[in-house]
DSSP file (Angstrom, degrees, kcal/mol; ACC not computed):
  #  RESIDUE AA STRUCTURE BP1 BP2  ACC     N-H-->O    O-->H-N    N-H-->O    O-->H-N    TCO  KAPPA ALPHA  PHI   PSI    X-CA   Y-CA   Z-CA
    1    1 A X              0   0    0      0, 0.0     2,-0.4     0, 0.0     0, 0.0   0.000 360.0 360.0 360.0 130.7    0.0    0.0    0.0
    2    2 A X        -     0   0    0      1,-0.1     0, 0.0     2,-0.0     0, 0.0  -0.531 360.0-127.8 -66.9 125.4    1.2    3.2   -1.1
    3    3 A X        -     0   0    0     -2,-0.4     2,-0.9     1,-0.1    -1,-0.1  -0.193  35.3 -94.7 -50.0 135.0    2.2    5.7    1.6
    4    4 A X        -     0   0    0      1,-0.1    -1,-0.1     0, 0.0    -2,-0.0  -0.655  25.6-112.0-117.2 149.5    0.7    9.4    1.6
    5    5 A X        -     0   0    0     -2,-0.9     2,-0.1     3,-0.0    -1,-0.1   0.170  32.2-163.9 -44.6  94.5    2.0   12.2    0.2
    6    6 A X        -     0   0    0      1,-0.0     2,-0.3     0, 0.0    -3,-0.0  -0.407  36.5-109.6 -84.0-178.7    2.7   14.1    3.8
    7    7 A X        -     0   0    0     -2,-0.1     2,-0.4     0, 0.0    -1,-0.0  -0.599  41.4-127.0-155.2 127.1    3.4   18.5    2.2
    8    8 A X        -     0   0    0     -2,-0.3     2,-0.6    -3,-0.0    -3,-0.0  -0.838  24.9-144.2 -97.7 148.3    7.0   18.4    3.1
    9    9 A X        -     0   0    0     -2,-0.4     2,-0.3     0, 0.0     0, 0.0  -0.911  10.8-132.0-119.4 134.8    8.0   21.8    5.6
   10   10 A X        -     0   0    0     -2,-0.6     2,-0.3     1,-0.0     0, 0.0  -0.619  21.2-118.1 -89.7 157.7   11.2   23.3    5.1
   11   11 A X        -     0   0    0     -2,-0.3     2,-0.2     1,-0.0     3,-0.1  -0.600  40.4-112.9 -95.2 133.9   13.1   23.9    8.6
   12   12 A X        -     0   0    0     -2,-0.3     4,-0.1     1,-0.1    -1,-0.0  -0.757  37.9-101.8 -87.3 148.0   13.7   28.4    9.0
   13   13 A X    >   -     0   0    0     -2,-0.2     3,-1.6     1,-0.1    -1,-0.1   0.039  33.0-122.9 -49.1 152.1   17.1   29.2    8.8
   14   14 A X  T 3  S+     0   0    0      1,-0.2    -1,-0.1    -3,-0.1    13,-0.1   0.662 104.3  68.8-105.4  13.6   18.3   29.9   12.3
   15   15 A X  T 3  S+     0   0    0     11,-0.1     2,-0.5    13,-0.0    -1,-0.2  -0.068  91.0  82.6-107.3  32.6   19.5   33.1   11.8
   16   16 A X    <   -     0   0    0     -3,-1.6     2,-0.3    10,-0.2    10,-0.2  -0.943  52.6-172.0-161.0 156.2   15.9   34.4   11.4
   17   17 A X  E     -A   25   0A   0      8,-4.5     8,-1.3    -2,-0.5     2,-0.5  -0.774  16.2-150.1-118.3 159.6   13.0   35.5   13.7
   18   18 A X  E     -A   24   0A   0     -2,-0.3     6,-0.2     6,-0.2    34,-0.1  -0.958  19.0-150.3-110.9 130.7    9.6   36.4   13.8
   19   19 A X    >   -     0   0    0      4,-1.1     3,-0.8    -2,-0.5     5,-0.1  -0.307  32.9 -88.0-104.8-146.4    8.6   38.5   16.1
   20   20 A X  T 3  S+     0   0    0      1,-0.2    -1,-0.1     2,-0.1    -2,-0.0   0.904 131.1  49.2 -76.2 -16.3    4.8   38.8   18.0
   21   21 A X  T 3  S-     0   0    0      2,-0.2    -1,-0.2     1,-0.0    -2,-0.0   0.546 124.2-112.9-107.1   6.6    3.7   41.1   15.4
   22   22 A X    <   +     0   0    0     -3,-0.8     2,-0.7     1,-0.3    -2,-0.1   0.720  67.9 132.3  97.4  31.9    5.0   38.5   12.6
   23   23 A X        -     0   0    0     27,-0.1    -4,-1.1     2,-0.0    -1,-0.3  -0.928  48.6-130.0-137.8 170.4    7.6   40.1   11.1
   24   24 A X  E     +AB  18  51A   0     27,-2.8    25,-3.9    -2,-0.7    27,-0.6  -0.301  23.0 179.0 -96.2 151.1   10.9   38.5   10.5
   25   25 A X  E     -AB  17  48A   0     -8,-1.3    -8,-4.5    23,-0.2     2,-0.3  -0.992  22.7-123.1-144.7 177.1   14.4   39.7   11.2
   26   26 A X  E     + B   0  47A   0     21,-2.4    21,-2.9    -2,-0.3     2,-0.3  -0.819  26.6 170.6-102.4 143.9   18.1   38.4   10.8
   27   27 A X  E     + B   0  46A   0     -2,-0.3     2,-0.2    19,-0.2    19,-0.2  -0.962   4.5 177.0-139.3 153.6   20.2   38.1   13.5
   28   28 A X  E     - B   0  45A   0     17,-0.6    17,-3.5    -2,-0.3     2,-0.2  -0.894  25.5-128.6-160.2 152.5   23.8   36.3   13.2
   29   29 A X  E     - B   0  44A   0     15,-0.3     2,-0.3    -2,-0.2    15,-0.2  -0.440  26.1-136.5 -96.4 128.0   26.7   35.8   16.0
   30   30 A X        -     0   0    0     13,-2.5     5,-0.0    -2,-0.2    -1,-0.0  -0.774  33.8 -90.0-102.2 164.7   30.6   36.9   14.9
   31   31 A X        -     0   0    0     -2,-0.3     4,-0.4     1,-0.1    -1,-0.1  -0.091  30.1-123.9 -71.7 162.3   33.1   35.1   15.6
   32   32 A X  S >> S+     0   0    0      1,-0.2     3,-2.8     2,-0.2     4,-1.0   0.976 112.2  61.6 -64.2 -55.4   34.7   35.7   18.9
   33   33 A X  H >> S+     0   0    0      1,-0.3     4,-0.7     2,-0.2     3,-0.6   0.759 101.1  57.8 -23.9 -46.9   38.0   36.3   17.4
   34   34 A X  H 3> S+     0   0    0      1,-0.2     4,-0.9     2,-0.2    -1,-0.3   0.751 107.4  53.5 -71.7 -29.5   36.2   39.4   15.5
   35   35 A X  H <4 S+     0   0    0     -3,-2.8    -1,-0.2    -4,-0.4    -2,-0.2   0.551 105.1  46.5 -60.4 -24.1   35.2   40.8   18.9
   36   36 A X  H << S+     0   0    0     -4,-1.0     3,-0.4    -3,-0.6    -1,-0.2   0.605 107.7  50.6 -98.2   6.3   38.1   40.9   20.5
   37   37 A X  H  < S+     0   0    0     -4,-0.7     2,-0.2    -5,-0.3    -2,-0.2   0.810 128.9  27.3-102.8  -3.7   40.1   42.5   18.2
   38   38 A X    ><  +     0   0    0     -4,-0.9     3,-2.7     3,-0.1    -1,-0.3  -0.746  67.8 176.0-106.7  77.9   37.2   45.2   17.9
   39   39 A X  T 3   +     0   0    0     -3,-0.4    -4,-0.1     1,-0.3    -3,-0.1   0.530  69.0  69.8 -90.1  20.4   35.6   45.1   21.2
   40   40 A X  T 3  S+     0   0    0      1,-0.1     2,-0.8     2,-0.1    -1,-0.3   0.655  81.2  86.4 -79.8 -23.9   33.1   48.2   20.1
   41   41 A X  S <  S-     0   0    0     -3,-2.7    -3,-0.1    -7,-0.2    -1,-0.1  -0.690  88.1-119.4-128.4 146.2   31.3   46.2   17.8
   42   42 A X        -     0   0    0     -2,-0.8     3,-0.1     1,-0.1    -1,-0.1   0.427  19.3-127.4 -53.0-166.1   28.4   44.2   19.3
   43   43 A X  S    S+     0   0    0      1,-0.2   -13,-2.5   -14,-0.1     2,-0.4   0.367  88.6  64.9-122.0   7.4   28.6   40.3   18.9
   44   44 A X  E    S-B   29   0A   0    -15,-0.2     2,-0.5     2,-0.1   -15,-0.3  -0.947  70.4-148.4-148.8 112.7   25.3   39.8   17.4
   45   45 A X  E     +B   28   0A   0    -17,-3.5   -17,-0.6    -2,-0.4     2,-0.4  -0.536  40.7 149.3 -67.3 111.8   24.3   41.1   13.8
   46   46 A X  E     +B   27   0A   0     -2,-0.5   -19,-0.2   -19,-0.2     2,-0.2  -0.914   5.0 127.3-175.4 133.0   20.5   41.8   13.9
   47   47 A X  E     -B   26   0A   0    -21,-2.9   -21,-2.4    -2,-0.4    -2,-0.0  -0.888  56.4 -69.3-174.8 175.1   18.0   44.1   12.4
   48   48 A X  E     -B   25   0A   0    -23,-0.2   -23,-0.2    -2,-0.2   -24,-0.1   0.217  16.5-162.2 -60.8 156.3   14.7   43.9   10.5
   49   49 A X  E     -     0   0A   0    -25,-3.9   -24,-0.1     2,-0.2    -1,-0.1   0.261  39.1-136.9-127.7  23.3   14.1   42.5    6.9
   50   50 A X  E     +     0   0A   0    -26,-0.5     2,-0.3     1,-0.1   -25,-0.1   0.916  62.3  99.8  52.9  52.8   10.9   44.3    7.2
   51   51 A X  E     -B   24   0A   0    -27,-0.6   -27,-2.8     1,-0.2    -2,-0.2  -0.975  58.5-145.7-156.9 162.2    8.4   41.4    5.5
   52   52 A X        +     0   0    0     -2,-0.3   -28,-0.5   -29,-0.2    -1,-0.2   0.682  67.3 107.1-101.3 -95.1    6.0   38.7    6.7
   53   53 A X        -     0   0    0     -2,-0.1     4,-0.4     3,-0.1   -29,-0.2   0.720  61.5-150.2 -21.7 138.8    6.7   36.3    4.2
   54   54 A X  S  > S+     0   0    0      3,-0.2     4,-2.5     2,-0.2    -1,-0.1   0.647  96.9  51.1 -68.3 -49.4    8.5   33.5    4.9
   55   55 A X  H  > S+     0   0    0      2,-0.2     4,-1.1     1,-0.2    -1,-0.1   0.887 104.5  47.7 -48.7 -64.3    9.7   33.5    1.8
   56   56 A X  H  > S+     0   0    0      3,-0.2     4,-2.5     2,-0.2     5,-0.2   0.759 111.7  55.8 -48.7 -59.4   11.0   36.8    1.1
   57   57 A X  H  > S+     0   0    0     -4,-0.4     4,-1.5     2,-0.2     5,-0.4   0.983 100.0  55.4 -66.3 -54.7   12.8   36.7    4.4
   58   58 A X  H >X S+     0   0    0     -4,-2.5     3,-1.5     1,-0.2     4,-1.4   0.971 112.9  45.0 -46.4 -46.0   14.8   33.5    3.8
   59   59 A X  H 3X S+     0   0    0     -4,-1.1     4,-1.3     1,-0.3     3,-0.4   0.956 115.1  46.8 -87.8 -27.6   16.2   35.2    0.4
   60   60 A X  H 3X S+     0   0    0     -4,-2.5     4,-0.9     2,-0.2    -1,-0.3   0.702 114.4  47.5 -52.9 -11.8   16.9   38.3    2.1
   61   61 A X  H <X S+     0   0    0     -3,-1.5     4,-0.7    -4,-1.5    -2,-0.2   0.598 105.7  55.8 -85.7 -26.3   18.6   36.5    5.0
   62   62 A X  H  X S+     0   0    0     -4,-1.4     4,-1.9    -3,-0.4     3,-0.3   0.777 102.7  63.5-107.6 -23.0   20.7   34.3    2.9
   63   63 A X  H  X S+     0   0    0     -4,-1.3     4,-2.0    -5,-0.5    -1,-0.2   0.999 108.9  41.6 -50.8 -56.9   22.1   37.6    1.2
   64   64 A X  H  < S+     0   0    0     -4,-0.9    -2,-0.2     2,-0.2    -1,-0.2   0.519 103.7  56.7 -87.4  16.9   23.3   38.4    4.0
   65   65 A X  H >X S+     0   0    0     -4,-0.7     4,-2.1    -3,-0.3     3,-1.6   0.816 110.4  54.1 -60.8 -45.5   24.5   35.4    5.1
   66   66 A X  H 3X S+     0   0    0     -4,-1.9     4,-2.2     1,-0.3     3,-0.3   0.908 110.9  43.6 -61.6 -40.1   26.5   35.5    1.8
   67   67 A X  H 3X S+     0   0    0     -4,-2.0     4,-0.5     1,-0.2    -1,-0.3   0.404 112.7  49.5 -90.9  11.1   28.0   38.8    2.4
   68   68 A X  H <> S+     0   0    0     -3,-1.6     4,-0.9     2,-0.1    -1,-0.2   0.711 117.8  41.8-116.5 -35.3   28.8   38.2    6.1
   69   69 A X  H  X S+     0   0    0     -4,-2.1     4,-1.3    -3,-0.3     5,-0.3   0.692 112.6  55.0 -98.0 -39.7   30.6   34.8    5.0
   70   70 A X  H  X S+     0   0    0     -4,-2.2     4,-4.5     2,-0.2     5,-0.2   0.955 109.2  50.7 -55.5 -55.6   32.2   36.7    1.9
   71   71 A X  H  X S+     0   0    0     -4,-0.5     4,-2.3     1,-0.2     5,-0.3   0.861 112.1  41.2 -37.7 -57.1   33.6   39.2    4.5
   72   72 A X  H  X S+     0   0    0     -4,-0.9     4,-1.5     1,-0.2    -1,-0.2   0.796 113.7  60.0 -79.0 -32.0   35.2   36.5    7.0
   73   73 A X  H  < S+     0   0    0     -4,-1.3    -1,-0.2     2,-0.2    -2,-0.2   0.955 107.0  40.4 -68.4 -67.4   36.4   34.7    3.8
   74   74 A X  H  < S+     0   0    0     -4,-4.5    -2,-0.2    -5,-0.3    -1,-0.2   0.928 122.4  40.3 -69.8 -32.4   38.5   37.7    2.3
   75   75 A X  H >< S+     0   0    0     -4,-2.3     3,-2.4     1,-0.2     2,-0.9   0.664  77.7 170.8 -68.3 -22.0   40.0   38.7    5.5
   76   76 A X  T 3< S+     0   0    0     -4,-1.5     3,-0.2    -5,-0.3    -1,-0.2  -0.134  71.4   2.7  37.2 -86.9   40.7   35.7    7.2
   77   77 A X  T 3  S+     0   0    0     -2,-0.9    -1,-0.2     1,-0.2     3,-0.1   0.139 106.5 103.5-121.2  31.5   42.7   36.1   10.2
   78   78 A X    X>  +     0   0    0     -3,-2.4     3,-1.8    -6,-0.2     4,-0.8  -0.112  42.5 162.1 -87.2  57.9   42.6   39.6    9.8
   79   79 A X  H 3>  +     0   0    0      1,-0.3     4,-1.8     2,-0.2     5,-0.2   0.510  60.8  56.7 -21.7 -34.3   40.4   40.3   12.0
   80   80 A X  H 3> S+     0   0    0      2,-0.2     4,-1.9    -3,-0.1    -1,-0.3   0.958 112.0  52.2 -80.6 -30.4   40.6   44.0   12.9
   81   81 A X  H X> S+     0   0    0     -3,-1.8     3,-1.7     2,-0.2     4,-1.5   0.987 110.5  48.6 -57.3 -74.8   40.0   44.5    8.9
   82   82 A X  H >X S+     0   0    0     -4,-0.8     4,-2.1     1,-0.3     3,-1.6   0.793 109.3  51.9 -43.5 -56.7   37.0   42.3    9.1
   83   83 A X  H 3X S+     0   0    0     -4,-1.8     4,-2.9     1,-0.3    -1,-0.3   0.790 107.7  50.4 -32.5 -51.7   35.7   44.0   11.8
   84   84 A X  H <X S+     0   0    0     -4,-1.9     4,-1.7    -3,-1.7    -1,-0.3   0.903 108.8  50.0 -61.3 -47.5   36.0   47.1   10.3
   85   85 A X  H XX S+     0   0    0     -3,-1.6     4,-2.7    -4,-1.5     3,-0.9   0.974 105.9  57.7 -65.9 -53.3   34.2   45.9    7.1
   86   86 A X  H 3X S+     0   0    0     -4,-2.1     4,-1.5     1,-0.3    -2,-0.2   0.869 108.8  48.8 -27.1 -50.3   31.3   44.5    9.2
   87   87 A X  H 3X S+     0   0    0     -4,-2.9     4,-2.3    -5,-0.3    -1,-0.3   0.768 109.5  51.6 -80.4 -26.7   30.9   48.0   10.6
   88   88 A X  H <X S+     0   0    0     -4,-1.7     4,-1.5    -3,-0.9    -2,-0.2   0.866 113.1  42.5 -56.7 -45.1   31.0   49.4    7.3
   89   89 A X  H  < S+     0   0    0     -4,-2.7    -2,-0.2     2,-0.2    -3,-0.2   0.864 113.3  52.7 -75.5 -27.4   28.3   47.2    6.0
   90   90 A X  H >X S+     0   0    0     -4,-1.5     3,-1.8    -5,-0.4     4,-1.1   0.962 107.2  47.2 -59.8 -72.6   26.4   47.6    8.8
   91   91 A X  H 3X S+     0   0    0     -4,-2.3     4,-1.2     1,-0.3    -1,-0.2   0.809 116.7  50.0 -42.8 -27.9   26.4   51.6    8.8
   92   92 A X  H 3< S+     0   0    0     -4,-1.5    -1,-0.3     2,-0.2    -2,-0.1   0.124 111.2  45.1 -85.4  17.4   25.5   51.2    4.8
   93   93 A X  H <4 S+     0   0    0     -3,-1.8    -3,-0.1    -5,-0.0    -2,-0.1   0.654 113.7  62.0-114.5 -63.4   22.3   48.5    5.5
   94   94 A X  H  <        0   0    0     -4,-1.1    -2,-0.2     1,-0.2    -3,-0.1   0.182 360.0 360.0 -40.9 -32.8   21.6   51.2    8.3
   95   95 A X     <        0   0    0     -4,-1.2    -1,-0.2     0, 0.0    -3,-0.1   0.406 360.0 360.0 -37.3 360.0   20.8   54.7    6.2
């Protein structure tokens, strides 16, 4: 007997919320290493993506997954650099 066809659910990224009034935002953790060698800048990336959608919010989340992972990538264990480019992209999301 054939099994039925359960609606498969994709798992949310864990670097996004909802909040009570249902809209999503990204938040993602830097490395420690990136904290101490800038200890001004906070340890947790988060701000709105301004949508309900589920949808919309994953591919705005996973941009900036990409550009957060692009960052740590091209600096590498320069750390005060990254840092410094994290706080650049930030003030520029931030206008």
């Amino acid at each position: 007997m054939p099994r039925p066809h359960s609606k498969k659910t994709s798992k949310t990224p864990s670097y996004l919320t909802k909040n009570r009034f249902g809209v999503y935002s990204f938040q993602a953790r830097l490395p420690v290493a990136l904290i101490r060698a800038n200890p001004t800048l906070n340890h947790l990336v988060r701000f709105t993506l301004k949508t309900c959608e589920r949808a919309v919010a994953v591919r705005l989340a996973r941009r900036k997954i990409i550009v957060l992972d692009t960052i740590k990538a091209y600096f590498g264990s320069d750390y005060k650099a990254a840092a410094e480019a994290i706080k650049l992209w930030l003030s520029l999301i931030h206008i």
